[in-house]
KEBAKE-245109 format. One line per field, with one value per residue (C-alpha): x, y, z; residue in one letter; residue number from 1. Coordinates in Angstrom, 1 decimal. Each point is the difference from the previous one (the first is absolute). Layout:
<sites>
px	[X:...] $
py	[Y:...] $
pz	[Z:...] $
rest	[A:...] $
nr	[NUM:...] $
</sites>
This chain:
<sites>
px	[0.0:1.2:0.1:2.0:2.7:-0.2:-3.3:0.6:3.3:-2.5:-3.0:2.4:1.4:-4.0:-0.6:3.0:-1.2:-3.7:1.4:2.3:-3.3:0.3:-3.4:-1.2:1.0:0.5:2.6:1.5:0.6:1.5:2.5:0.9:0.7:2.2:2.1:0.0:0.9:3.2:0.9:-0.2:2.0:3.1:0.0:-0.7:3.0:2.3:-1.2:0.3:4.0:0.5:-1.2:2.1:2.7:-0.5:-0.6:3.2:-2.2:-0.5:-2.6:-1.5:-1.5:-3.1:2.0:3.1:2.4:-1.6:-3.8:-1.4:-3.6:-1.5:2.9:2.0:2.8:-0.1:1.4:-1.9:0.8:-1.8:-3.1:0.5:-2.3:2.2:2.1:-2.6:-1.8:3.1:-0.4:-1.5:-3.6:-0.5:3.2:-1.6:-3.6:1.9:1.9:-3.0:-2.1:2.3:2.1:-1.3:-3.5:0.8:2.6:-2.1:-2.6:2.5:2.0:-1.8:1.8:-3.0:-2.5:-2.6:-0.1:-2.7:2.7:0.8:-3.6:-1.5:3.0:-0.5:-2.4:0.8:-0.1:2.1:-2.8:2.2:-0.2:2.9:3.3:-1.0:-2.9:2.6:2.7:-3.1:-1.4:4.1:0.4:-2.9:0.9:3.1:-1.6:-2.7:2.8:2.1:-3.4:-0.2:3.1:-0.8:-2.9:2.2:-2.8:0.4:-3.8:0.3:0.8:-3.3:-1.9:0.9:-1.4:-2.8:-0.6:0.6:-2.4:-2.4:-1.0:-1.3:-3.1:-0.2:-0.1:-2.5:1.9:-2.2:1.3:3.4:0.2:2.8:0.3:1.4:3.5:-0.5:-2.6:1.8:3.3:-2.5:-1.5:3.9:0.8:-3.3:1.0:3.6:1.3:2.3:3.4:-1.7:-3.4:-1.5:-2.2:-3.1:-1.9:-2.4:-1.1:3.6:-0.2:3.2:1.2:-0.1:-0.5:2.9:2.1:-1.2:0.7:3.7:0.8:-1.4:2.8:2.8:-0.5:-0.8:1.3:3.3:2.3:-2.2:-0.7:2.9:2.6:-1.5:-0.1:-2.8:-2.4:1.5:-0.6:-3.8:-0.4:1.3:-1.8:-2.9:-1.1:-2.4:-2.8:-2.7:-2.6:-1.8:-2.1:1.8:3.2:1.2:-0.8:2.4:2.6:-0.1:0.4:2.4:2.2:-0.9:1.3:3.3:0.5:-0.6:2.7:-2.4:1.3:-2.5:-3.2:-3.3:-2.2:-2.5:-3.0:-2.5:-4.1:0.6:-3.7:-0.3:1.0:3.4:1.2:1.2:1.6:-2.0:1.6:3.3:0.8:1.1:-0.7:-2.3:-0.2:-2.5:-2.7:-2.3:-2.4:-2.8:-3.5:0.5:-2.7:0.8:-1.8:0.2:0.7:3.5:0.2:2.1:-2.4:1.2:-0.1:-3.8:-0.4:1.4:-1.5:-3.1:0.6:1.1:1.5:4.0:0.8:-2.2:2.1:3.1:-0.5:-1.0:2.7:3.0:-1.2:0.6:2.9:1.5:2.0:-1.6:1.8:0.6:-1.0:-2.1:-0.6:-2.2:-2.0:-3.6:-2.9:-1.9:-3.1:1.9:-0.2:-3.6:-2.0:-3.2:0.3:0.5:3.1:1.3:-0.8:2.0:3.0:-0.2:-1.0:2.9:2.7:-2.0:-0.7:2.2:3.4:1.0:-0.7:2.2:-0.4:-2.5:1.6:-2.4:0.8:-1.1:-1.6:2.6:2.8:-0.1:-1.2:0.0:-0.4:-2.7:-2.2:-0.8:0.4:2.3:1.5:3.0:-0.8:2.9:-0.7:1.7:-0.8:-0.5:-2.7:-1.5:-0.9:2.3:-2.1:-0.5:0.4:-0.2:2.3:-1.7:1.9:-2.5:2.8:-0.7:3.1:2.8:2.2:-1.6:-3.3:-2.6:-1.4:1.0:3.4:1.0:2.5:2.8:-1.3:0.8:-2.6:0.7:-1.1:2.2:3.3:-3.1:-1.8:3.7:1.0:-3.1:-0.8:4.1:-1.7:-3.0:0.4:-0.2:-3.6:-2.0:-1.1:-0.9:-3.1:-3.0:0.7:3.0:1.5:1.2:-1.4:-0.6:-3.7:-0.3:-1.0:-3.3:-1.0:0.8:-2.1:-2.9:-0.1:-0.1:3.8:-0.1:3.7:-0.7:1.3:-3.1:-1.7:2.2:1.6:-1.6:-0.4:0.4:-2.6:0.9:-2.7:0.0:-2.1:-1.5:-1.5:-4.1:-2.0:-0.7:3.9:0.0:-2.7:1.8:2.8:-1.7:-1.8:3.3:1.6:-3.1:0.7:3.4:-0.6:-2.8:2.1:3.0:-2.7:-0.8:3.7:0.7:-3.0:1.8:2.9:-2.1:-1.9:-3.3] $
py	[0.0:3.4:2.7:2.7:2.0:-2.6:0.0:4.0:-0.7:-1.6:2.2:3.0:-2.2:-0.1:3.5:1.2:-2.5:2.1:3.1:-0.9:-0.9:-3.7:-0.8:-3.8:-2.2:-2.7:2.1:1.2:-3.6:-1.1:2.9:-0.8:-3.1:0.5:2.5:-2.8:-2.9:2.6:0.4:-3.4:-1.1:2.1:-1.2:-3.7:-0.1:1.5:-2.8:-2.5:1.5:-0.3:-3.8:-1.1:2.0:-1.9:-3.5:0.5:-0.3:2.1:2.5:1.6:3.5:1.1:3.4:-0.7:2.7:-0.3:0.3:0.1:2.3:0.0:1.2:1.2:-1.3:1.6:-0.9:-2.7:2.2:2.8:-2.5:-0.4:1.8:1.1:1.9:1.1:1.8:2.4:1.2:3.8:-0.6:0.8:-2.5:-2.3:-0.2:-0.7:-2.7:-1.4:0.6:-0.9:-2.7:-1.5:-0.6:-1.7:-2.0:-1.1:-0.7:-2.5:-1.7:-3.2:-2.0:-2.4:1.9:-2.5:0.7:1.2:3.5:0.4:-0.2:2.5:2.3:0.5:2.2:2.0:3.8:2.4:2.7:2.4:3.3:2.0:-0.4:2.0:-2.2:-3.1:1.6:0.7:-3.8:-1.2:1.6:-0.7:-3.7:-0.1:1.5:-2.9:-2.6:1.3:-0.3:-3.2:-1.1:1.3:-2.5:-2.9:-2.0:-2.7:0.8:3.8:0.2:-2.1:2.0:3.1:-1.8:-0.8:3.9:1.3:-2.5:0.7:3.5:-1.8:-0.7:2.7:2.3:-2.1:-2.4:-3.2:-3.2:0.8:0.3:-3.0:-2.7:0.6:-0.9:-1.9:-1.8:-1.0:-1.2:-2.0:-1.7:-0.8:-1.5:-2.0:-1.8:-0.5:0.7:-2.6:0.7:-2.5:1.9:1.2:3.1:2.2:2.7:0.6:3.6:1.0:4.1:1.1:-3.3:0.1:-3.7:-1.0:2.4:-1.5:-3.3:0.7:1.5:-2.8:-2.4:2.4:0.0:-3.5:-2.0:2.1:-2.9:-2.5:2.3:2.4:-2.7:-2.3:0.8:-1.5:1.7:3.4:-0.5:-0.8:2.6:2.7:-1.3:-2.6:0.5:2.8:0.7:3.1:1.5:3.0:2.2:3.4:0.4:2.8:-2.3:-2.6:2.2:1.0:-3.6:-1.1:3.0:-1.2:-3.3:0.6:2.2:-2.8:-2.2:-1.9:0.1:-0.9:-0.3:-1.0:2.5:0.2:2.4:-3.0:-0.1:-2.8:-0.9:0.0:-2.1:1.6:-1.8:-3.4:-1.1:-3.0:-2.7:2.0:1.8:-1.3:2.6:3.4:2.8:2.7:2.7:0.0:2.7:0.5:1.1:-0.6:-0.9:-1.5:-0.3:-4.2:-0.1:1.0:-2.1:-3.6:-2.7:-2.3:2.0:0.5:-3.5:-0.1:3.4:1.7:3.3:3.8:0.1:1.0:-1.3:-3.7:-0.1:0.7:-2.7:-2.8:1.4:-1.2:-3.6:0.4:1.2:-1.9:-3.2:-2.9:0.6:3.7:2.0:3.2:2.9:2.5:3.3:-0.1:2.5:-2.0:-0.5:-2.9:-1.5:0.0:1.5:-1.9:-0.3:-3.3:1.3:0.9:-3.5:-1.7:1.8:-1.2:-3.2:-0.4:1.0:-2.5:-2.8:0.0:1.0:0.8:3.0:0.4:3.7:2.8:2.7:2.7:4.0:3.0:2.8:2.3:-2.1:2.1:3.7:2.5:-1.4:-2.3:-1.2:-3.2:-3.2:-2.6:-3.5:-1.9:-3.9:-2.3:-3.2:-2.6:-1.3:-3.5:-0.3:-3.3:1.9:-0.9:2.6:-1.1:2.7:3.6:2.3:3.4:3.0:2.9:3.4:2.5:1.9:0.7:2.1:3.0:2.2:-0.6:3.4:2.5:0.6:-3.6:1.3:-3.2:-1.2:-3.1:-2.2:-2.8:-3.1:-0.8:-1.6:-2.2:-1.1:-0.6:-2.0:-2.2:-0.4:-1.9:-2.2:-1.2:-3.0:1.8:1.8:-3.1:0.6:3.7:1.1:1.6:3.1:0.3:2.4:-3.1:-3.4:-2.9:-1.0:-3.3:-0.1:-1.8:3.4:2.0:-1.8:-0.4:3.9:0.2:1.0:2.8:1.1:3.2:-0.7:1.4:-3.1:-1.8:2.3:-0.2:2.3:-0.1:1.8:0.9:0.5:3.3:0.6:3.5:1.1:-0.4:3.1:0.8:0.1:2.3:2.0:0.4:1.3:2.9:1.0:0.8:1.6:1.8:1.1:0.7:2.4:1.8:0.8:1.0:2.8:0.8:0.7:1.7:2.6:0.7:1.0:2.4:1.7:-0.6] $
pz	[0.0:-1.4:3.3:1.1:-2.1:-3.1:-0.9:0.7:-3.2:-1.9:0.6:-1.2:-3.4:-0.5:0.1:-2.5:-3.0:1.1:0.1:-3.7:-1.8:0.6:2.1:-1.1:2.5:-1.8:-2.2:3.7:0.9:-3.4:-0.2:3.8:-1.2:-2.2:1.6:3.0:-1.8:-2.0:3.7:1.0:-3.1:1.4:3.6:-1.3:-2.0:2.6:2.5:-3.3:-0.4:4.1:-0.1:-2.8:1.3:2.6:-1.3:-2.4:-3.1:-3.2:0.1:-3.4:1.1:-0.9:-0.9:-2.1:-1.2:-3.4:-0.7:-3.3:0.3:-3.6:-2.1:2.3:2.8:3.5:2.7:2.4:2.9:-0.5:0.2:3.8:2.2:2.2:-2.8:-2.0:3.5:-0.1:-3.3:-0.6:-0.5:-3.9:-0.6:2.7:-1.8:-3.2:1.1:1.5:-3.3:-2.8:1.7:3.2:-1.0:-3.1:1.7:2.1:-2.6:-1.2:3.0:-0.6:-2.7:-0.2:-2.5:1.0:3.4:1.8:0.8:-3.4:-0.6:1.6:0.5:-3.7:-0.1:3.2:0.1:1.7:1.1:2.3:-1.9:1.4:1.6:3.0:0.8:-0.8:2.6:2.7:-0.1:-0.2:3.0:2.0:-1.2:1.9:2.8:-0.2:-0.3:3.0:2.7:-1.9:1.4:3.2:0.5:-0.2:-1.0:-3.3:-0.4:-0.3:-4.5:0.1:2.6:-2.2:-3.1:1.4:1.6:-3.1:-1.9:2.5:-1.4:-3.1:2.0:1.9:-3.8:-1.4:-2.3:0.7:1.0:0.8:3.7:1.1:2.3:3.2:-0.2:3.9:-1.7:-2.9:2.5:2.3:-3.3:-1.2:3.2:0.3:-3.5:0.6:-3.5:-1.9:-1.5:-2.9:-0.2:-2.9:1.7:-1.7:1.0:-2.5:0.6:1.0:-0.3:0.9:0.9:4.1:0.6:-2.4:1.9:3.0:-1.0:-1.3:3.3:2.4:-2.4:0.1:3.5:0.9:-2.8:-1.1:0.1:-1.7:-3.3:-0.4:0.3:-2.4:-4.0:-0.7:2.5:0.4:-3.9:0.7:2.8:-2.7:-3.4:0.4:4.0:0.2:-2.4:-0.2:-1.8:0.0:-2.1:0.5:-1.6:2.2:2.9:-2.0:-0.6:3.7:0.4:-2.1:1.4:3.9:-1.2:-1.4:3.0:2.3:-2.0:-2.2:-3.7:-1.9:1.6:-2.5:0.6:-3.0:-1.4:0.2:1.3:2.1:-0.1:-3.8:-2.6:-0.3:3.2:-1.0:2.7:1.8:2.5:-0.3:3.7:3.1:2.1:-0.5:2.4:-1.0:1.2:-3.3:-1.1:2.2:-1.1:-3.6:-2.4:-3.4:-3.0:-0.4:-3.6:0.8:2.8:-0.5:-0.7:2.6:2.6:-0.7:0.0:3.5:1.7:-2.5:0.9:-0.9:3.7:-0.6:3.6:-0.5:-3.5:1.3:2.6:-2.8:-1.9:2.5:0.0:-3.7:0.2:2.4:-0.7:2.2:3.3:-0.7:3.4:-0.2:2.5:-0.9:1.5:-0.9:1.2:2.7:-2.5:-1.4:3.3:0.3:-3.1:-0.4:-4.2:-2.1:-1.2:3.6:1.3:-3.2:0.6:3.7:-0.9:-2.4:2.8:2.5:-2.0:-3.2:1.8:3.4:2.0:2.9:1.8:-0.2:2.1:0.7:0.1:1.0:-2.0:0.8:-1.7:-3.0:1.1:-0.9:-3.7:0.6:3.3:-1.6:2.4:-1.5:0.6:-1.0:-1.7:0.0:-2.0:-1.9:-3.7:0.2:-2.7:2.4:3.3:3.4:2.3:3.1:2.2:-0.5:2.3:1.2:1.1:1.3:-0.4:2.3:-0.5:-2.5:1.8:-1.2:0.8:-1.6:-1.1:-2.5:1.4:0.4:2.4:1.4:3.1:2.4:-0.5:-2.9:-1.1:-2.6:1.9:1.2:-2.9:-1.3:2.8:0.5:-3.6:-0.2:2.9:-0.9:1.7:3.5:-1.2:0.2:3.6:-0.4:1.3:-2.6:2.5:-1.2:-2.6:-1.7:-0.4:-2.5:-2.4:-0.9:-3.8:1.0:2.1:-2.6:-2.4:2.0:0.4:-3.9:-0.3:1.8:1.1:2.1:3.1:1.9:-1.1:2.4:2.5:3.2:2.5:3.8:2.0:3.4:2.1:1.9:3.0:0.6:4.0:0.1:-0.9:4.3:-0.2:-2.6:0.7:3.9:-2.2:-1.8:3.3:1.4:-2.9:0.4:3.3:-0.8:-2.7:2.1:2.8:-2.3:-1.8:4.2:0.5:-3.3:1.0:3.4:-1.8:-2.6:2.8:-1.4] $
rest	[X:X:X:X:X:X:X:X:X:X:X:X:X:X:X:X:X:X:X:X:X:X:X:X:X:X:X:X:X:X:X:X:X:X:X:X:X:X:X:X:X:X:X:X:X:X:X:X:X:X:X:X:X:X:X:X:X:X:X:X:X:X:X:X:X:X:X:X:X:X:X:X:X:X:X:X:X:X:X:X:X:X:X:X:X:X:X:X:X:X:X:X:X:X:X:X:X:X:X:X:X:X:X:X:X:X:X:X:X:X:X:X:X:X:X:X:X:X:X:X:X:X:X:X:X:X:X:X:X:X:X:X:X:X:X:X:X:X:X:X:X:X:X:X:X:X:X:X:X:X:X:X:X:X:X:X:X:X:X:X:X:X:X:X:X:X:X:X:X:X:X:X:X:X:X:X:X:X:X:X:X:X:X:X:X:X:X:X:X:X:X:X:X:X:X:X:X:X:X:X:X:X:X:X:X:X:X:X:X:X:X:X:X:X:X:X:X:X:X:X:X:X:X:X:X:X:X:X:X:X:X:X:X:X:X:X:X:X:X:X:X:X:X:X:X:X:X:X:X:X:X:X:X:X:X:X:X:X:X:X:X:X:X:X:X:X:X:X:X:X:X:X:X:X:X:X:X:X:X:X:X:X:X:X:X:X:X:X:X:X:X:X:X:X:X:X:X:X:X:X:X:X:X:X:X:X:X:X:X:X:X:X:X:X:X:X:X:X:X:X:X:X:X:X:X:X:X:X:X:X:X:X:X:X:X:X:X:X:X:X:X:X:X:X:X:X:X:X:X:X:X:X:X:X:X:X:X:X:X:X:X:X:X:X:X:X:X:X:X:X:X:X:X:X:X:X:X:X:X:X:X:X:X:X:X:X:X:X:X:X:X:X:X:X:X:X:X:X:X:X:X:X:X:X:X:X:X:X:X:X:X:X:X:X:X:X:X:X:X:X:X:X:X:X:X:X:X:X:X:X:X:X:X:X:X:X:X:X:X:X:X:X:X:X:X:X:X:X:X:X:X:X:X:X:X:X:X:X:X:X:X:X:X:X:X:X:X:X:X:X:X:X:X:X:X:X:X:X:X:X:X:X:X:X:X:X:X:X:X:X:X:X:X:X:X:X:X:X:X:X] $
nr	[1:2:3:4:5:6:7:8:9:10:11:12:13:14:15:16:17:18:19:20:21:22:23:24:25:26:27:28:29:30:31:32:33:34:35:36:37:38:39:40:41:42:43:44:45:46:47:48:49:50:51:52:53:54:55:56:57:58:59:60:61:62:63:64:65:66:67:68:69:70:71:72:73:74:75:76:77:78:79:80:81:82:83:84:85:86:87:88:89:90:91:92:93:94:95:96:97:98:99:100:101:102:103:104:105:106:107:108:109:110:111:112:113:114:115:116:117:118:119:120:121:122:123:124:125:126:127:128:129:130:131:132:133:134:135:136:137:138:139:140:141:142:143:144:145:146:147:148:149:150:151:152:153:154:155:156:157:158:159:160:161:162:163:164:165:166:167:168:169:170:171:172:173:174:175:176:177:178:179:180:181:182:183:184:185:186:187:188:189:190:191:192:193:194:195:196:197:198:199:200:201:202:203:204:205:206:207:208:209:210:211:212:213:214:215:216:217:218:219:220:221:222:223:224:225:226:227:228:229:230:231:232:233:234:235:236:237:238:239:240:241:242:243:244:245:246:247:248:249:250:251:252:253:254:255:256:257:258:259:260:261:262:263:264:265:266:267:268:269:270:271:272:273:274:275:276:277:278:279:280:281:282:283:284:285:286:287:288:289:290:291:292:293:294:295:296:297:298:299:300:301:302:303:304:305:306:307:308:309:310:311:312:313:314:315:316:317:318:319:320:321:322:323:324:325:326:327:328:329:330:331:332:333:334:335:336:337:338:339:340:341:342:343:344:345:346:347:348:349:350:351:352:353:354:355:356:357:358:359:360:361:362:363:364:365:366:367:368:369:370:371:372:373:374:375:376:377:378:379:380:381:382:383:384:385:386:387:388:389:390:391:392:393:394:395:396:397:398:399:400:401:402:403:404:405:406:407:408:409:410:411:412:413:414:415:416:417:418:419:420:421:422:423:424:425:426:427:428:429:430:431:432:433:434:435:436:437:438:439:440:441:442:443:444:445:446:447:448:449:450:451:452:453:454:455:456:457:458:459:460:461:462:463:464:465:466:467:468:469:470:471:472:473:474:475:476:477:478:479:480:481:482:483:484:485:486:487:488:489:490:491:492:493:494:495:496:497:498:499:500] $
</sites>
């Protein structure tokens, strides 16, 4: 969460592109992006040239003495960020202009590659070098109270504070997942170094980022010190679509900044007929559209064979046990109406995870989880393809708490669920004895069809009363005569005092 003097740095970078002309936010967040990821590219090679230093092997810079930009040959130096920021401004915004952008535009070698793609068509929409020196500035203002957070969240957090104004301006849909959310999801599904991992409706890619750190974290040794899977961690693991092609570009970016080369992040409808891909995934991490209706025509025929509907969220839902290879895992946020809507097409798609493969956790969460973009309540649904059922008992989680408030402000706050669900969902062998009363407990699959597949957890949760006992009415009544006295000969005293 964004507070203090780096949301103030980021708040001021906002203002200049406003004040220079540049007011669409999604235009804001794109040019951001850019100038971050020129920045990143400089301090990533320097620690890149420090590790091989290190490691006594040979290091090919980013930034060699010779770069050839269209027809001419400059040199790669003058590419760095932290050369270029010492420039006068006009010689500055034309380095940035003529040479940086298009260098940029260019770095991948791959043209097929989802960077080369979408940074081919990328425009440089800062109109003046003053502006350009302002934001350049302010940028290494924002970076320094970056560093002074000392968190490995915070270039996230600041993605996601900065894509947070595309809801609050009115550009629909693009409001992001919380990136605690998306880490708790990550650590629920335990990521392979040999995973093949989607997330159909990837935006600017924050579950892929998610998942790439979780194994550079936990599973550094196993990938980066064999060929063959640092090779499919950098070219074949993560996969993403999207309909936006900023959004893509964003996310191709985010991606290489994060250290994966070639990421396939694709233009594609993922509902439509232009999405292929079926029994293909081991593992998918995604937060889908919510609220969407389609017009069914362009909807893949097989998922309207599965779920009959124009409902994006049931679609997406049928749409991971296509895509999924048959023990592929899943977790997924859906609104709660999934959980319990009353429609033939909401009882398929609840059928199908119950019956046809196996459905392993519903965690449950609060409204407030995604304020101040949207109040809607929301669950999590973990399941498993298995194309021949293997449910037999559903784990509930009832979230109270995320570690955050949950109003408008969604200011940090003590109280958290998530080490919790984390813990206890990596034992569910100890939740067999929990009590309905508690804020996790297990449903045997018979329960759960007998109620007509309904997974809200207020269906099964119960409640313990405690019985209070309150005095008899002559007790109360005695009480009120004496207050009564009380107060009368307080009004006697107060009149002694007034002289009356």
């Amino acid at each position: 969460m964004i507070t203090g003097e780096l949301k103030n740095r980021i708040d001021k970078i906002w203002n200049i592109f406003f004040a220079g002309g540049v007011a669409e936010p999604l235009t804001v967040v794109e040019q951001l992006s850019y100038l971050m990821f020129i920045r990143d590219l400089d301090e990533t090679d320097k620690i890149h040239a420090k590790e091989s230093e290190m490691l006594g092997v040979p290091f090919n810079t980013l930034f060699p003495d010779k770069v050839v930009i269209g027809e001419q040959q400059i040199d790669g130096n003058q590419l760095r960020w932290s050369v270029f920021r010492d420039f006068p401004a006009d010689k500055m915004y034309n380095t940035v202009l003529n040479y940086v952008f298009p260098f940029i535009k260019t770095l991948h070698d791959d043209k097929d590659s989802a960077y080369s793609k979408y940074m081919d068509d990328a425009i440089f929409m800062i109109p003046t070098s003053l502006m350009l020196t302002k934001i350049v500035d302010e940028m290494d203002e924002m970076y320094h109270e970056m560093e002074l957070t000392h968190s490995e969240d915070i270039r996230g957090d600041v993605y996601e504070y900065m894509l947070s104004s595309l809801a609050t301006n009115g550009v629909a849909g693009m409001f992001r997942t919380p990136r605690h959310i998306i880490k708790m999801m990550v650590e629920l599904m335990d990521p392979k170094a040999d995973d093949v991992i989607c997330d159909p409706a990837c935006g600017t890619a924050g579950f892929l980022i998610g998942v790439s750190d979780y194994l550079k974290k936990n599973k550094k040794e196993e990938i980066f010190y064999s060929k063959d899977k640092k090779d499919h961690y950098m070219n074949n693991m993560f996969h993403g679509f999207d309909m936006g092609r900023t959004m893509l570009r964003i996310g191709a970016m985010n991606m290489m900044t994060h250290g994966v080369d070639n990421p396939h992040i694709e233009y594609r409808d993922s509902l439509s007929d232009q999405n292929p891909d079926r029994d293909r995934y081991s593992l998918i991490l995604a937060n889908p559209p919510f609220k969407g209706n389609l017009d069914s025509d362009i909807v893949s025929a097989d998922l309207l064979k599965l779920c009959k509907t124009k409902k994006t969220e049931l679609l997406f839902v049928a749409l991971f046990t296509k895509m999924l290879r048959v023990g592929g895992r899943c977790a997924c946020i859906v609104p709660d109406g999934v959980l319990f809507g009353s429609s033939k097409a909401h009882k398929q798609i609840r059928q199908e995870l119950v019956d046809n493969q196996r459905l392993e956790a519903v965690i449950s969460m609060p409204s407030g989880v995604f304020k101040p973009y949207a109040g809607v309540s929301t669950a999590i649904l973990i399941f498993t393809k298995t194309e021949h059922g293997g449910t037999d008992n559903v784990w509930f989680y009832d979230m109270q708490a995320d570690g955050y408030s949950l109003d408008d402000k969604r200011t940090p706050v003590d109280e958290s669920d998530v080490p919790d669900i984390i813990e206890r969902f990596k034992n569910l062998d100890k939740e067999a004895d929990r009590k309905r009363t508690d804020k996790s407990f297990f449903v045997p699959k018979d329960e759960i069809v007998e109620n007509d597949y309904d997974l809200s957890i207020n269906k099964y949760k119960e409640v313990e009363y405690v019985p209070v006992e309150y005095p008899s009415t002559e007790e109360i009544m005695t009480n009120l005569r004496e207050i009564e006295m009380q107060i009368g000969h307080e009004m006697d005293e107060l009149e002694k005092l007034l002289n009356l």
